[in-house]
N, C-alpha and C positions, 0 to 999 in steps of 0.2 A: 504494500500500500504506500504510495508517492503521494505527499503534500503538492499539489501546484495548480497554477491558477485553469478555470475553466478555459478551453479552447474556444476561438472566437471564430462563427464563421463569415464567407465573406468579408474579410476587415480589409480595410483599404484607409492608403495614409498617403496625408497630406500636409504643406509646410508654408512657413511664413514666418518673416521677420519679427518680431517680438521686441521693443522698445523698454529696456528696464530704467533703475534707477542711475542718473549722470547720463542716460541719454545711450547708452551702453545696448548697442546690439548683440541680440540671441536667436540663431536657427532653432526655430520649434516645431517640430510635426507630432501629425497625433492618428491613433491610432481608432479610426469607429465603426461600431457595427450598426448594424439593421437596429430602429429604434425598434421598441415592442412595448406592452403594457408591463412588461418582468423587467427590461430595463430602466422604464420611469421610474417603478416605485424600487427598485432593488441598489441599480445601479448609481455608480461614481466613478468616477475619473483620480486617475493617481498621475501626478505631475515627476519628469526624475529631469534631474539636471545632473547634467555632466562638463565639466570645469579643466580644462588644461592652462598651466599658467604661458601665459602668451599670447594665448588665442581666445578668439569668443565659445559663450556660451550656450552651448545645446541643449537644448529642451524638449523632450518628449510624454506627451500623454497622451494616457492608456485605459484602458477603461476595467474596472473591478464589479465584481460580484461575484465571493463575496469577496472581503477585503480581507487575505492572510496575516494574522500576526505572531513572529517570531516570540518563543517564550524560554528558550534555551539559556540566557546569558541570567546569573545571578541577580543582576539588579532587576528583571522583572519577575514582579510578584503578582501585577496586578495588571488589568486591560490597561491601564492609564498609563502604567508603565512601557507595555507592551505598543501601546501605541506613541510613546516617548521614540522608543528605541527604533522605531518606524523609517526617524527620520534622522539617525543618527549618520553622520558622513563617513563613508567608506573609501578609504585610498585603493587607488589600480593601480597596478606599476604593468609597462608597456611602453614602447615606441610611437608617440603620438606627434602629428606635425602640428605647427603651430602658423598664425599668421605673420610670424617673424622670421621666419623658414627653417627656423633651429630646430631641432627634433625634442619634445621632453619625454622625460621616462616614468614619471608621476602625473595621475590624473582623479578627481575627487569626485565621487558620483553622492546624491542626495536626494532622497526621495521625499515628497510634500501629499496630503493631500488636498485635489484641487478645487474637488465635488463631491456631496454629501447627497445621499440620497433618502427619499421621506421613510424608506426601512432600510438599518443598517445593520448588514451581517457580519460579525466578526466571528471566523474561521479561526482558534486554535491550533496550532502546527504541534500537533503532540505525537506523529512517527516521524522519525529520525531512522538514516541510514546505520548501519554500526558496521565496520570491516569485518570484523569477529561474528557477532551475531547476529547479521544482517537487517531487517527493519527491525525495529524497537517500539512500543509505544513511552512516551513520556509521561512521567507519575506524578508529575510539578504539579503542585496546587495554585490556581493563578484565580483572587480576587474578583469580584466583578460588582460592582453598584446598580441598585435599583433602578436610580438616577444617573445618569452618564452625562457630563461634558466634554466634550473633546479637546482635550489640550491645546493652547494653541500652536504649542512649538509643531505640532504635527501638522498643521493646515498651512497651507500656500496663503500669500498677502488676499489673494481673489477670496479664498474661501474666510478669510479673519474678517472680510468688510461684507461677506453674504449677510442683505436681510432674513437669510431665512432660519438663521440660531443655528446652535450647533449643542444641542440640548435633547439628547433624548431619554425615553421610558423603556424596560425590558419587559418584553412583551413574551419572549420565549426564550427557553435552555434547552438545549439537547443534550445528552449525556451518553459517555460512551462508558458501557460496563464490562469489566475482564480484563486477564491479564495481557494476551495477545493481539499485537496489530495487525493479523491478519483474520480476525474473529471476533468473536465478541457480540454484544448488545446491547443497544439502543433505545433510550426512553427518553420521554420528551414532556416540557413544563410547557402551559400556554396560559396567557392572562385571559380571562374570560373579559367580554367586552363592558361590563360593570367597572372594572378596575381595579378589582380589590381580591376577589379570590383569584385561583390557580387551579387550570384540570392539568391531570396526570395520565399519558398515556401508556400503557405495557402491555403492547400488543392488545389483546381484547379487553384486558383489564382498565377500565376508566375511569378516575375517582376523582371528585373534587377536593383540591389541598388551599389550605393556607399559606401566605405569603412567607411564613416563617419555616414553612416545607421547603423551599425552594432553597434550597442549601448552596450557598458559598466554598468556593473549593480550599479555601485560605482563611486562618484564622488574621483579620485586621484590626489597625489599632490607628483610624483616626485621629481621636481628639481625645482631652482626659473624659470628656464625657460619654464615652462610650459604656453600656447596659449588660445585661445580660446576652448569653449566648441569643440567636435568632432575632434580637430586637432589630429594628428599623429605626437608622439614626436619619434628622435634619438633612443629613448631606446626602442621605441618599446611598449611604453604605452599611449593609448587614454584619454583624460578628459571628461567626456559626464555627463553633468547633466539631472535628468530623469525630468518627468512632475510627479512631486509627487502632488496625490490626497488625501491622509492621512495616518493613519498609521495604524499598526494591530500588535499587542503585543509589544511596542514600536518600533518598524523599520519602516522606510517608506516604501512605495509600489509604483507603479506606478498608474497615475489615473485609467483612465475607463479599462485599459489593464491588470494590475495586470501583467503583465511579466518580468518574470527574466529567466536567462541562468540556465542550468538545466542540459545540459553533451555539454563540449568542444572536439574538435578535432585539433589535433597540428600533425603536419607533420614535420618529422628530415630535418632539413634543413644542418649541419654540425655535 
């Protein structure tokens, strides 16, 4: 089982000059598909700049759904983090020409988001290749809020000055249960359109839960005011400690369930 983004078909791209800040020319082309009603409400665009010193700057965007985030690196614990690290800059070392004619061998790629869409799916990258054991799943506990803001280090200057917020509500969790990435099972949390409770789906089994069911993968630690286990804080973030059974490449897991959230669903609320 491979992490990677869905295949686009027909995509066709196109380019133009891009005018930034000092007046500073950038090649921009972008990458789009066939509009459809799955990509109004699902879809957004990810912006990547790519930076050679000497020469201008290239800009390409690409269109997501959902939107993959990386959760491998320690310092993410949580989506917020994980969408931190989104847009963390990446050095390429390579043979690149410049408009000075000198060759450089360092180039800096940065990813932004450009475009928010009214449902936003954030995909989980929890299998991992291993040389040794070959795919893995990841047993990381990664946070997630009620309430979600999108950070702004992670939006492009377009998407910081959208009137249309970047604010949304979780609407849905999937969960992937077991130890294996090439198996396992699947169950899923969905907000009922009231707002307040939660149906549970497992397979025929359908039960309605409380928002205090919807269990957080990570125990977090806000503000000093943070409640007991399952409360719902102001901000919009849960504390839920799991039933940890032990551990599996140092992380904890959950006991006899082995579940964690595996792709979230956020709905633009502002």
């Amino acid at each position: 089982m491979i992490e990677s983004s869905p295949a686009a078909s027909d995509t066709s791209e196109d380019g133009w000059l891009e005018v930034g800040p000092k007046q500073k020319i950038a090649s921009t082309r972008t990458t789009a598909i066939p509009e459809s009603p799955i990509t109004r409400i699902f879809g957004g665009q990810l912006r990547s700049e790519f930076r050679v010193k000497g020469g201008d700057k290239s800009v390409s965007l690409e269109p997501y759904q959902p939107l993959q985030l990386d959760i491998q690196s320690p310092q993410v614990n949580t989506i917020v983090d994980a969408l931190k690290q989104l847009t963390k800059s990446e050095t390429i070392q390579g043979n690149f020409g410049t408009t000075k004619g000198a060759a450089a061998t360092t180039a800096t790629k940065q990813v932004f988001i450009e475009s928010l869409p009214p449902v936003l799916i954030l995909h989980l990258k929890r299998f991992q290749y291993d040389n040794q054991g070959g795919t893995q799943k990841i047993w990381k506990k990664i946070g997630y809020p009620l309430q979600l803001e999108i950070p702004k280090e992670a939006l492009s200057p377009k998407q910081r000055l959208s009137p249309q917020g970047n604010k949304y509500k979780l609407i849905g969790v999937v969960y992937h249960h077991g130890k294996s990435a090439s198996g396992g099972h699947y169950t899923v949390d969905v907000l009922r359109q009231d707002g307040k409770n939660w149906i549970r789906f497992d397979d025929t089994n359908i039960k309605s839960v409380h928002t205090d069911e919807v269990k957080v993968d990570v125990d977090i630690k806000i503000s000093p005011l943070t409640g007991k286990n399952g409360t719902e804080h102001e901000d919009g973030w849960e504390t839920v400690s799991s039933d940890v059974g032990g551990a599996v490449n140092g992380s904890q897991v959950y006991g006899k369930d082995s579940k964690v959230a595996y792709i979230l669903f956020y709905q633009r609320i502002c």
